[in-house]
FITIRO-421025 format. One line per 4 residues: number of its first residue (from 1); for each residue z, x, y of N, C-alpha, C. Coordinates in steps of 0.05 Angstrom, whole numbers, plus 5000, padded with zeros to 4 digits. Atoms other than C-alpha are relative to their C-alpha. Layout:
REM residues N
NUM> Z/X/Y/Z/X/Y/Z/X/Y  ... $
//
This chain:
REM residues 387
1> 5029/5001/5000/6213/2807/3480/4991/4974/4989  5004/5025/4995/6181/2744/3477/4967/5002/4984  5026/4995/5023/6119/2759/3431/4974/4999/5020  5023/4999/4976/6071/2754/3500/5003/5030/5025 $
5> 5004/4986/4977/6056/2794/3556/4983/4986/5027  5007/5016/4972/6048/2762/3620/4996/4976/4997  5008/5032/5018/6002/2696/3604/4978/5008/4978  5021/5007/5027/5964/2734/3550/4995/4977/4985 $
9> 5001/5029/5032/5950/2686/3489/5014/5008/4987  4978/4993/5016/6004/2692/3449/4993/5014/4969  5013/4986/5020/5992/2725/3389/5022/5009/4965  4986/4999/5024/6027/2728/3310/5006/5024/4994 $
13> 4996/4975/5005/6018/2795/3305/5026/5011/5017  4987/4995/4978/6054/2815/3368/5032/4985/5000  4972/5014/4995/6109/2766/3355/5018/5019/4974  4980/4981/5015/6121/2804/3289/5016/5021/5005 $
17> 4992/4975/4990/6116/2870/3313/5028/5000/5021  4973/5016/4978/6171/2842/3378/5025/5002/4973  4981/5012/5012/6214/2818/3315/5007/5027/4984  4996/4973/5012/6209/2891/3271/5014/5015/5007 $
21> 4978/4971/4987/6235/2928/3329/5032/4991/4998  4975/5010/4997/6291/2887/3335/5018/5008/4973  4978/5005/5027/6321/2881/3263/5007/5022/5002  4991/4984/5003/6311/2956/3262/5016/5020/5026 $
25> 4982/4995/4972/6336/2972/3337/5035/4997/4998  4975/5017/4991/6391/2921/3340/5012/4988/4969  4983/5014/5027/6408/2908/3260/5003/4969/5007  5001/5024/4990/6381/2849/3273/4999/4977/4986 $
29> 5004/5015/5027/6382/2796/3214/4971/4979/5000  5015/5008/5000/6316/2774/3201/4997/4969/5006  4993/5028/5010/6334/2700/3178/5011/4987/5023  4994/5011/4982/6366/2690/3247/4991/5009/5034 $
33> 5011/4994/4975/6329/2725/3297/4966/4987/5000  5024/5011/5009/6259/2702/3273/4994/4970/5014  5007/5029/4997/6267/2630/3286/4998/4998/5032  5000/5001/4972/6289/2645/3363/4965/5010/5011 $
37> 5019/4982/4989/6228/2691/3372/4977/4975/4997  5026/5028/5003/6175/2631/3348/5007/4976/5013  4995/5011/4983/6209/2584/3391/4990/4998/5023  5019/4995/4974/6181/2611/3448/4981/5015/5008 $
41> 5013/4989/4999/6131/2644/3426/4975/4989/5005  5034/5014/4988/6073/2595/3449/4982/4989/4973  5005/4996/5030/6050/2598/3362/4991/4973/4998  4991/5036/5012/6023/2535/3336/5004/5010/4966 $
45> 4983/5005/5020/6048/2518/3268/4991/5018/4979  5017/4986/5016/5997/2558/3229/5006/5029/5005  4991/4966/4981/6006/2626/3273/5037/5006/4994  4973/5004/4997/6078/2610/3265/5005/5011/4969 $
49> 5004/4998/5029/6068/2609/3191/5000/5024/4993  5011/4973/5009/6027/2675/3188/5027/5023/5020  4974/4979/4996/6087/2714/3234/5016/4998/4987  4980/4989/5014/6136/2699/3185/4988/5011/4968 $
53> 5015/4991/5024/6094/2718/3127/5002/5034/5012  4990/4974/4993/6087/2783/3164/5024/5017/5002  4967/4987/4994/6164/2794/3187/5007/5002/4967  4992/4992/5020/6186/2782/3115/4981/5014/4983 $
57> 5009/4990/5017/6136/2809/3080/5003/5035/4996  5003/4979/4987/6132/2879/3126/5025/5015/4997  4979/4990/5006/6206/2882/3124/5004/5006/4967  4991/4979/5029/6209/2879/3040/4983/5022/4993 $
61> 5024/4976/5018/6153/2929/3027/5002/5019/5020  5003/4982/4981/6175/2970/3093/5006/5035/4985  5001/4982/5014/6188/3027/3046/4975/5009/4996  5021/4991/5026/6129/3027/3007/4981/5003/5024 $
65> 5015/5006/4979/6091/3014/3074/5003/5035/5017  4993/4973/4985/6122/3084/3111/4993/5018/4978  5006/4975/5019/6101/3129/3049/4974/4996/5007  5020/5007/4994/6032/3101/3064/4987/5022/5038 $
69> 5015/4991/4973/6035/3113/3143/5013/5032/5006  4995/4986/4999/6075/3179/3133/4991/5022/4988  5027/4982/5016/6019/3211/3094/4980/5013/5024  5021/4998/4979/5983/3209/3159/5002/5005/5029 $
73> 4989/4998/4981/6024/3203/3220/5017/5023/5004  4983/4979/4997/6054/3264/3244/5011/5005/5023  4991/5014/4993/6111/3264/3281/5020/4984/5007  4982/5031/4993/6165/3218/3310/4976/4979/5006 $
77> 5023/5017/4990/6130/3157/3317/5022/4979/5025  4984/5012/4983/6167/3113/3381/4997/4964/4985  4980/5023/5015/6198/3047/3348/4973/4978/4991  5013/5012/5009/6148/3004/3364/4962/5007/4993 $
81> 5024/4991/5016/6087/3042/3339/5008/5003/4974  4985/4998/5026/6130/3050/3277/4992/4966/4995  4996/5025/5011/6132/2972/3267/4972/4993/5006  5021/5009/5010/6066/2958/3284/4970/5019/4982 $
85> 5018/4982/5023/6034/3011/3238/5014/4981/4975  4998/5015/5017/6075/2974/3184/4993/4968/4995  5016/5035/4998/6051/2902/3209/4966/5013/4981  5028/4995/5005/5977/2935/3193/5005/5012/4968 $
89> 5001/4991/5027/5992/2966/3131/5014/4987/4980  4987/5017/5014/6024/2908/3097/4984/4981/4988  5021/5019/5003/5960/2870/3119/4977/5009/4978  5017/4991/5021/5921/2923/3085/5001/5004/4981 $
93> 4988/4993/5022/5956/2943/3026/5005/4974/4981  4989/5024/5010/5991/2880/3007/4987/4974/5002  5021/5034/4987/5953/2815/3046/4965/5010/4983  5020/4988/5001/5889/2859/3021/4975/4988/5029 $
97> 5019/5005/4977/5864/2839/3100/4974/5022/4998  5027/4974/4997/5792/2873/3104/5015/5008/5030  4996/4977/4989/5798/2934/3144/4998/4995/5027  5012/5003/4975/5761/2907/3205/5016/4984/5014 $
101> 4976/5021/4991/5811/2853/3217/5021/5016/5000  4975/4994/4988/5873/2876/3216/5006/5031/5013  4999/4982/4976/5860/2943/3244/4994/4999/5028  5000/5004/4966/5835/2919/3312/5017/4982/5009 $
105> 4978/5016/4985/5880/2862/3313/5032/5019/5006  4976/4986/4990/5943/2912/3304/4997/5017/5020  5010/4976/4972/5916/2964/3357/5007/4981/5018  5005/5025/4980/5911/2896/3406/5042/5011/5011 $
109> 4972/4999/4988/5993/2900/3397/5016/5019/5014  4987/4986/4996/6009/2959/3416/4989/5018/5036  5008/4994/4972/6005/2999/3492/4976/5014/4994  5026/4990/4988/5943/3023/3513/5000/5041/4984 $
113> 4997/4970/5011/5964/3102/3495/5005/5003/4978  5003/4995/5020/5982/3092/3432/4981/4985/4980  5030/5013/5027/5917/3053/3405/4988/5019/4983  5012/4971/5008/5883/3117/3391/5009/5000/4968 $
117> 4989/5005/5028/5936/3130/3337/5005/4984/4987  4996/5029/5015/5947/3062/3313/4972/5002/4984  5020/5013/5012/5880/3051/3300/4985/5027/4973  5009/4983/5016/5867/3126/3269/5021/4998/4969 $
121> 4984/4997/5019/5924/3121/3219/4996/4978/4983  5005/5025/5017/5910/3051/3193/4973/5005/4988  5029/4993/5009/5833/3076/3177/5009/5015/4980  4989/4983/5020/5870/3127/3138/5016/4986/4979 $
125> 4983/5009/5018/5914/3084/3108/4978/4982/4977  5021/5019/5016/5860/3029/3084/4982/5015/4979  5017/4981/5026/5818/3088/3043/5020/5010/4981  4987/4977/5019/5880/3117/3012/5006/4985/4978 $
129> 4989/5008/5025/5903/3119/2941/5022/4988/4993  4976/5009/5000/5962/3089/2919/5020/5006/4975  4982/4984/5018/5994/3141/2873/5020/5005/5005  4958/5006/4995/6071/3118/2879/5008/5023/4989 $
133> 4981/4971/5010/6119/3177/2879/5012/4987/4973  4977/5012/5020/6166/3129/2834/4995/4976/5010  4997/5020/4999/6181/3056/2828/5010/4995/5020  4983/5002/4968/6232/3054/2888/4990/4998/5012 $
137> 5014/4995/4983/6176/3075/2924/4975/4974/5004  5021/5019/5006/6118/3029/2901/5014/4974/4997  4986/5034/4996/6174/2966/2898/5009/5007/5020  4981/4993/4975/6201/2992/2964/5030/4990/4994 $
141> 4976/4996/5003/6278/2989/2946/5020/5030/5008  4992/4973/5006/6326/3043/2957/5008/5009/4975  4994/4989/5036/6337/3092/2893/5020/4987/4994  4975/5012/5015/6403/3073/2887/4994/4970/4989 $
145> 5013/5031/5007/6380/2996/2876/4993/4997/4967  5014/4995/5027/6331/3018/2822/5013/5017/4975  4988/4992/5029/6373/3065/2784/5030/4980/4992  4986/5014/5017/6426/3022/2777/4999/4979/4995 $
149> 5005/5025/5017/6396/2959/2760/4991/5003/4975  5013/4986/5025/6356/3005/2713/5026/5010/4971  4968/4992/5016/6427/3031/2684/5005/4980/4989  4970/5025/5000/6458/2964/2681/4983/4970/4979 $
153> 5012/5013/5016/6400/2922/2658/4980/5010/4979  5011/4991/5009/6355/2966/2629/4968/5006/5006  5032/4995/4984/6276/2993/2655/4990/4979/5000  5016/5023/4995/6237/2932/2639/5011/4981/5008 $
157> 4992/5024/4992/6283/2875/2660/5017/5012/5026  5001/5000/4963/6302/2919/2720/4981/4999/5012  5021/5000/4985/6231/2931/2735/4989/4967/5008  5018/5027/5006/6217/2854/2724/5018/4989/5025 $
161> 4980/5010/4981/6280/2833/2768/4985/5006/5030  5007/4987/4970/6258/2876/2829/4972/4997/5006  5034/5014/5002/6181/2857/2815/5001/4974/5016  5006/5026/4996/6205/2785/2822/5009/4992/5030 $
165> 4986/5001/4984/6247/2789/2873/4987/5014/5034  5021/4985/4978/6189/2822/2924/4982/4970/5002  5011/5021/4997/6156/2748/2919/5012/4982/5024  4978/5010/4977/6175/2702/2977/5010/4986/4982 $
169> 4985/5017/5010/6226/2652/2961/4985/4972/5008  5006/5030/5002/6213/2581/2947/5016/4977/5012  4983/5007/4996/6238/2528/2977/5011/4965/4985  4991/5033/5024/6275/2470/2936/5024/4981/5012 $
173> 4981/5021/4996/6303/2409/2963/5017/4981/4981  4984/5016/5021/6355/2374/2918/4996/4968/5015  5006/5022/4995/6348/2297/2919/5013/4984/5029  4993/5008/4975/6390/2291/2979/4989/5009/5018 $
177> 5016/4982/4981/6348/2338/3020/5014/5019/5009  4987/4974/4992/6399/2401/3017/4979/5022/4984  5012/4975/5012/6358/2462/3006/5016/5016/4981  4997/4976/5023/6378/2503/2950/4988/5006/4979 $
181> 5017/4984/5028/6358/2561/2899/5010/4977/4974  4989/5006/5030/6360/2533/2834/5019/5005/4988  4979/4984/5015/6400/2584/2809/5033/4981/5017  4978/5006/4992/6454/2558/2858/5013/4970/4987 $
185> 5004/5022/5016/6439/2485/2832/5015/4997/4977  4999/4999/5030/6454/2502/2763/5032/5017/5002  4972/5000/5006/6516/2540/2778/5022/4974/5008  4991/5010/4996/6546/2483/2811/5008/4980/4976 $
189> 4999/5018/5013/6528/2436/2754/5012/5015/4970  4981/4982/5014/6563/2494/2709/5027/4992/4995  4967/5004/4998/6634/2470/2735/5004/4975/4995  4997/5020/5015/6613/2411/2697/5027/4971/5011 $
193> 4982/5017/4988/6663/2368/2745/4984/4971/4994  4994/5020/4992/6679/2292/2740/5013/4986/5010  4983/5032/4984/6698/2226/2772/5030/5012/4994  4973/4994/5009/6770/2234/2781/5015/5029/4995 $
197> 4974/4976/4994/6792/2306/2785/4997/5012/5015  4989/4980/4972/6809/2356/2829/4991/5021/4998  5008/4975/5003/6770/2412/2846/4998/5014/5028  5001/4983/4978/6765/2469/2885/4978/5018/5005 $
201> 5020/4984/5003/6710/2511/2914/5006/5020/5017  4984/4981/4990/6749/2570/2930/4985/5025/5024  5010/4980/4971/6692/2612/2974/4978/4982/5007  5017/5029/4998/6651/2550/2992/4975/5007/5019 $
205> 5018/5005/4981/6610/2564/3052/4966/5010/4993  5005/5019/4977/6550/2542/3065/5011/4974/4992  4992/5015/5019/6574/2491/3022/4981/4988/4984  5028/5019/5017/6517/2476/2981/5013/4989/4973 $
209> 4989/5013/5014/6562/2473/2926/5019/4983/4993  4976/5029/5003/6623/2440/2943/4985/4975/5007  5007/5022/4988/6572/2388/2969/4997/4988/4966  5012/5003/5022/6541/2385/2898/5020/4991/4978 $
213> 4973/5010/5017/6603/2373/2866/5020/4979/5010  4985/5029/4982/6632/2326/2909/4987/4973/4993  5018/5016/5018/6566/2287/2882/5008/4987/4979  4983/5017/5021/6598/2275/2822/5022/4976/5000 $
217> 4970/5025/4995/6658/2231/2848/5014/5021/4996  4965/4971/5001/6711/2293/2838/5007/4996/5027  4994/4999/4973/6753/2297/2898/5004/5036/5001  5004/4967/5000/6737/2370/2928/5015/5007/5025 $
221> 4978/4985/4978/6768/2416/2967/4984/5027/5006  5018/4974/4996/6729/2476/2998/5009/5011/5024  4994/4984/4975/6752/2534/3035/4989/5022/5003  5014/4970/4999/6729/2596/3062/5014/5013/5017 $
225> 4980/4990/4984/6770/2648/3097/4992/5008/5036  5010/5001/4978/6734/2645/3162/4998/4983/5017  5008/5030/4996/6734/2588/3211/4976/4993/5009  5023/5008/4985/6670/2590/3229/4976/4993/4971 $
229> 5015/5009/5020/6645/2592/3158/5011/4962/4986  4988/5022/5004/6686/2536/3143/4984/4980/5012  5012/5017/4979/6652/2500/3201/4978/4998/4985  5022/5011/5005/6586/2504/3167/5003/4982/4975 $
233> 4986/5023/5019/6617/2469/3105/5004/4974/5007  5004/5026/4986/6634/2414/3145/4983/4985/5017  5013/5006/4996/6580/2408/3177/4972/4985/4980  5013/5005/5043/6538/2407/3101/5016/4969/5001 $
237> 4994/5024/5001/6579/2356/3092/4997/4980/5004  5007/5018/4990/6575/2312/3139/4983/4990/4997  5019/5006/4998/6510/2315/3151/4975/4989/4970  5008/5025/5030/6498/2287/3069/5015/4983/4994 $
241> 4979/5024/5005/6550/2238/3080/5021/5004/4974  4986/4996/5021/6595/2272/3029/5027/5009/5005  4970/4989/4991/6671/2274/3029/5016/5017/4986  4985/4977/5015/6699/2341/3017/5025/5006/5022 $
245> 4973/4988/4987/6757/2369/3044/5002/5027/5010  5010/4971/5000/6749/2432/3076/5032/5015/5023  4981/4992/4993/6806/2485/3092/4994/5028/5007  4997/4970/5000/6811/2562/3124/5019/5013/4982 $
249> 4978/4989/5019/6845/2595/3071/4985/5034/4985  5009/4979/5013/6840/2669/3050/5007/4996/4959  4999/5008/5026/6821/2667/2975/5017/5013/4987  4983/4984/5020/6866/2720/2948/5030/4997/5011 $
253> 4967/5008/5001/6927/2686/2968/4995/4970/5018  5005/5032/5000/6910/2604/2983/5022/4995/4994  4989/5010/4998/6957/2570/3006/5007/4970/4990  5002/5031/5004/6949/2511/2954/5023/5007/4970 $
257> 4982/5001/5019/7005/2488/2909/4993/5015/4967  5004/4985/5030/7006/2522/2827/4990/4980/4987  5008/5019/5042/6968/2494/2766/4983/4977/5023  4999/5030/4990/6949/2438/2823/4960/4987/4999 $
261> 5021/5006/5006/6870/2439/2807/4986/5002/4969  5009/4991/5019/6831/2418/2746/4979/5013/4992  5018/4965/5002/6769/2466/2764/5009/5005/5025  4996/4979/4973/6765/2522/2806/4970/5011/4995 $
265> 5026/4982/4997/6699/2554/2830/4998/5018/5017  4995/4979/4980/6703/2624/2849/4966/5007/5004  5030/4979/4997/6629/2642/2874/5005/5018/5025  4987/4986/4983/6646/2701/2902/4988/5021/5019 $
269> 5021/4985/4985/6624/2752/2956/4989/5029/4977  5013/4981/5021/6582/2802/2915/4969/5013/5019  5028/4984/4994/6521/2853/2932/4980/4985/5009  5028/5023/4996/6472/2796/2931/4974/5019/4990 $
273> 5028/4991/5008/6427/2840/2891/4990/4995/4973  5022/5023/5006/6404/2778/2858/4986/4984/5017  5005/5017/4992/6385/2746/2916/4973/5006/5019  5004/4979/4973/6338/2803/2957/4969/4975/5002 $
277> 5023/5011/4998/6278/2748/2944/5003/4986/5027  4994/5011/4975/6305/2708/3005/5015/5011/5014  4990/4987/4987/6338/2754/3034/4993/5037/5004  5014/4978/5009/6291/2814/3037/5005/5028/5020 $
281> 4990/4970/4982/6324/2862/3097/5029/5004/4980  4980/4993/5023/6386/2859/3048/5005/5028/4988  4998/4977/5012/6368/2915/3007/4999/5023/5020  4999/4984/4989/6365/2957/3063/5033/5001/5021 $
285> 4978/5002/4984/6436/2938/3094/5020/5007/4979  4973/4997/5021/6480/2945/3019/5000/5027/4988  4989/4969/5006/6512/3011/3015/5011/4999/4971  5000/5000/5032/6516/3044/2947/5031/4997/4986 $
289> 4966/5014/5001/6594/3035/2947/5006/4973/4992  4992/5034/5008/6590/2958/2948/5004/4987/4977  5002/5008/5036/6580/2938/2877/5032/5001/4996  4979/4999/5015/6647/2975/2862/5031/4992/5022 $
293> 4982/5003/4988/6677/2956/2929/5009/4970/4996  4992/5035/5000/6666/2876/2920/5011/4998/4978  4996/5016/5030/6680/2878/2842/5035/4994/5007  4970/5007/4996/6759/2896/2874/5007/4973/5003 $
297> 5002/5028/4989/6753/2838/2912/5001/4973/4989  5010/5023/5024/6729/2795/2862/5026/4995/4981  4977/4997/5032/6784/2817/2810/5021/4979/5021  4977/5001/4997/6838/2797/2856/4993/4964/5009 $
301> 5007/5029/4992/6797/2733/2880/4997/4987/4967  4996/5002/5036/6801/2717/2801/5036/4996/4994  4972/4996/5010/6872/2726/2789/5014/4982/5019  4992/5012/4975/6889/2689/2863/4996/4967/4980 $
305> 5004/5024/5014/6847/2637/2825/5010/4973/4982  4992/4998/5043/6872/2633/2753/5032/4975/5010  4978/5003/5004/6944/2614/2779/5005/4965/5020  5004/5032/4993/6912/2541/2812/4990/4980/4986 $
309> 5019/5017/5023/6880/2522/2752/5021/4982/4980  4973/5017/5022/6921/2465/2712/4997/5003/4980  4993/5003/5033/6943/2469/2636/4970/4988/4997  5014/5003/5006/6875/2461/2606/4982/4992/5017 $
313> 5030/4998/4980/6826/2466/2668/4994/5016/4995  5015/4976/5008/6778/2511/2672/4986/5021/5035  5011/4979/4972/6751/2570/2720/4973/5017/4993  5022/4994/5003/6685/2583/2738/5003/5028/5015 $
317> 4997/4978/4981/6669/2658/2769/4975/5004/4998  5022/4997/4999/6596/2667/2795/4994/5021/5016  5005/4986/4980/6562/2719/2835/4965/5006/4997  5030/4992/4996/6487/2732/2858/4989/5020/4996 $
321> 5002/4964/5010/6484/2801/2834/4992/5005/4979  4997/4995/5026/6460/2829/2775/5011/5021/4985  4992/4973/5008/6509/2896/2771/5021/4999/4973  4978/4998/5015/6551/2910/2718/5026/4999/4998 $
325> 4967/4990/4982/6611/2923/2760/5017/4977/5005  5002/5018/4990/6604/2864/2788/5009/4976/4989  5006/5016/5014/6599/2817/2731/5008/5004/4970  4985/4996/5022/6620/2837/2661/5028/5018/5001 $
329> 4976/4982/4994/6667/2892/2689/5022/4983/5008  4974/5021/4986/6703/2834/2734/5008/4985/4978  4997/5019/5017/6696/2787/2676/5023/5017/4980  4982/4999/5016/6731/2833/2626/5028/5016/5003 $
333> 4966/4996/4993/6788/2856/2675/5015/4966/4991  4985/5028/4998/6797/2779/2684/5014/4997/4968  4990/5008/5023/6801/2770/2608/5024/5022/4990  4977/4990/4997/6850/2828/2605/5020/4988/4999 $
337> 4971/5001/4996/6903/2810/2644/5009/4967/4993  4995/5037/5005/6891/2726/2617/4997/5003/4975  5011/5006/5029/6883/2741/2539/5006/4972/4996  5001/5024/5004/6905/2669/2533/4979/4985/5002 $
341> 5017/5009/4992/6856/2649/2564/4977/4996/4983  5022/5000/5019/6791/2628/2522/4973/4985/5020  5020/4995/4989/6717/2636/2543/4991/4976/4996  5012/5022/5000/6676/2571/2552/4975/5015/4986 $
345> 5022/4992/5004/6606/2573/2517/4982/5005/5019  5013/4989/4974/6559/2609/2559/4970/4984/5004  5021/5027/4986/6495/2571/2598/4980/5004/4990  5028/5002/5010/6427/2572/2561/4987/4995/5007 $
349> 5011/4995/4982/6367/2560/2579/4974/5022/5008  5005/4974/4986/6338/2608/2628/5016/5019/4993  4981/4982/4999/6403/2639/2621/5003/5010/4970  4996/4983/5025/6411/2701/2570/5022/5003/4996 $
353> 4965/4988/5012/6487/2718/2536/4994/5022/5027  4989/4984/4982/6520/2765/2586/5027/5013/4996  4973/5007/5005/6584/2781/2561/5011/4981/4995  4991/5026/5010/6623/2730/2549/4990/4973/5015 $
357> 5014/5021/4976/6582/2695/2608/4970/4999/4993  5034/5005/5010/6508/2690/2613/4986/5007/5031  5007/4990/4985/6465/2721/2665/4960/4992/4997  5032/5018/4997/6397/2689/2705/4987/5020/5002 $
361> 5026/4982/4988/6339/2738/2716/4986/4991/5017  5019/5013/4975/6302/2727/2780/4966/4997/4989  5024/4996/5012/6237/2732/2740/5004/4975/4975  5006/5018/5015/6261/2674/2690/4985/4981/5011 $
365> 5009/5022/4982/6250/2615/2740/4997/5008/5023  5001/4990/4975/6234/2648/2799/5018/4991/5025  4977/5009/4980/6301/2638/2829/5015/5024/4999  4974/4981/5003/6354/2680/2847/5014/5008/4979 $
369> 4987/4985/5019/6384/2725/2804/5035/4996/4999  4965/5009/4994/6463/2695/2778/5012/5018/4978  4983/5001/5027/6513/2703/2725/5021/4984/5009  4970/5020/5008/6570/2654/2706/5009/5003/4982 $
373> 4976/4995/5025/6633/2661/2669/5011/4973/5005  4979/5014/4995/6678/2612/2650/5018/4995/4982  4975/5001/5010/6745/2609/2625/5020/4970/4997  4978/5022/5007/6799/2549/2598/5020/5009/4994 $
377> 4964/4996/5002/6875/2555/2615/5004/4981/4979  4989/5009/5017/6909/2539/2560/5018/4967/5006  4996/5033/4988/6932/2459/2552/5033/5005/5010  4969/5002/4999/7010/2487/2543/5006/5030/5014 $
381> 4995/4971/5000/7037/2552/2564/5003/5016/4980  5004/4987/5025/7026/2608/2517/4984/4988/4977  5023/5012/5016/6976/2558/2486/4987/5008/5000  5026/4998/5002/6910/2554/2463/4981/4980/5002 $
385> 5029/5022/4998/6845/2515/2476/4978/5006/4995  5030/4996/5015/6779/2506/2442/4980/5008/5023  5021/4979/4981/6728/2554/2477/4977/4977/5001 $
//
């Protein structure tokens, strides 16, 4: 669908609504179906603007948006009367569009037979109260989300996390003109690399960080177990004139000589439920299993790690998440099975103690939600080194 009909006038609304059905039709990823759809959607730059304001906005509050139109609609509703009842009630609720606007413009999107109800349910929606069952509901998240950020961080700095993280994302160019979160920024500049050694950025892709560390003068090495993620690494690369080295290598058994790097940076695959601010269909794709399925993952991408790091290098381990499982759990298997091993001082700041790490809040700097650990192999074997 092509956000028109015939040679109507193209229309922002209509392109969203087009883009709603999809994600939820076809599991469609917002972030990469979006851009096609405004392509040819006729939009000038402004209209273009206001459809993705709608797509992301509609998609994070699509929760909180269906308690609204399911007060009123009774019913199956057919897909795309579903999405454009939530285009209108996003406008009303959230955009606070007066009533008169965005109820006739959403009716406009939809067929002829179902205006009727489009336009009756959104009248209903615009007078109603907004007495949230629960938080889940009124932050649109699923429960599981909220109780265990609530568990893990505690009510007010889960409520503040998931508050912040309903804002759009910002976008920040680093001096070379690579986009990145802050938060990502700041882990990179974590693995504290210089001129002259050898590092590795053991799950690298897109490569924002091996790029960022390659900055320094270190000679880098970045792999990812995919070749196609790999490919966008090299492409990062290139396209900032930066020379990294980039390899397909599965992380929990890398094919790179022992002891043979002086950092290692594991940023690893994790929940991403620090990241749902730019990535806001997310929370609706991460099953309540993940947390404790990635932390496996993580452990063994840790330990894979550990055994490339030279006599007194050091190992970073990051993840975008803010679970427990995830992040102090992984952290104090790691320190387990490494008691040698001794903890670096943790990152300040924005960043609060975390365990022996230190963990970002998406509500400090309105960036993505991190945590970083980091660890120093001993200078000798069975040695020790100053934390």
């Amino acid at each position: 669908m092509s956000g028109t009909r015939g040679s109507a006038r193209p229309d922002a609304r209509k392109v969203a609504v087009d883009a709603l059905v999809r994600i939820d039709r076809d599991q469609a990823y917002a972030n990469l179906l979006l851009p096609k759809l405004l392509a040819r959607s006729g939009l000038g730059e402004r209209d273009r603007a206001f459809a993705t304001q709608l797509v992301y906005g509609t998609v994070r509050h699509r929760r909180a948006c269906d308690w609204f139109i399911d007060r009123f609609a009774v019913g199956d509703l057919d897909p795309e009367v579903r999405a454009a009842l939530r285009v209108g009630t996003y406008q009303l609720r959230f955009l606070s569009t007066p009533a008169h606007a965005a109820v006739s413009a959403t009716v406009d999107t939809v067929p002829r037979r179902a205006r009727g109800l489009v336009n009756a349910v959104l009248r209903r929606v615009s007078e109603a109260d907004d007495a949230w069952p629960s938080d889940a509901v009124r932050l649109s998240y699923p429960d599981w989300i909220v109780e265990r950020l609530t568990a893990d961080l505690g009510e007010d700095r889960a409520i503040g996390a998931l508050t912040s993280m309903n804002g759009a994302a910002s976008v920040v160019e680093r001096d070379d003109g690579y986009v990145q979160d802050p938060a990502s920024q700041q882990v990179a500049e974590a693995v504290e690399a210089v001129a002259g050694e050898r590092v590795l950025d053991l799950c690298a892709a897109p490569g924002g960080k091996a790029t960022a560390l390659a900055r320094t003068g270190a000679t880098v090495v970045a792999a990812d177990v995919r070749a196609s993620r790999a490919g966008l690494v090299a492409a990062n690369a290139a396209k900032l004139g930066q020379e990294v080295s980039v390899v397909v290598a599965d992380g929990t058994a890398p094919a790179f000589a022992a002891a043979s790097f002086d950092r290692v940076l594991v940023d690893a695959p994790c929940s991403g439920l620090g990241s749902l601010r730019r990535r806001p269909d997310a929370r609706w794709r991460i099953d309540q299993a993940a947390p404790a399925r990635l932390a496996r993952l993580q452990g063994r991408l840790l330990d894979a790690a550990a055994g490339l790091v030279a006599p007194g290098g050091v190992l970073v381990y990051s993840v975008c998440t803010l679970t427990s499982a995830e992040t102090v759990g992984v952290a104090e298997g790691f320190e387990a099975s490494h008691p040698e091993w001794s903890s670096l001082a943790p990152l300040t700041g924005p960043w609060e103690p975390w365990g022996t790490g230190a963990i970002l809040l998406p509500q400090a700097q309105g960036s993505d939600g991190m945590v970083v650990f980091r660890w120093r192999r001993p200078a000798e074997p069975g040695g020790s080194s100053d934390g």
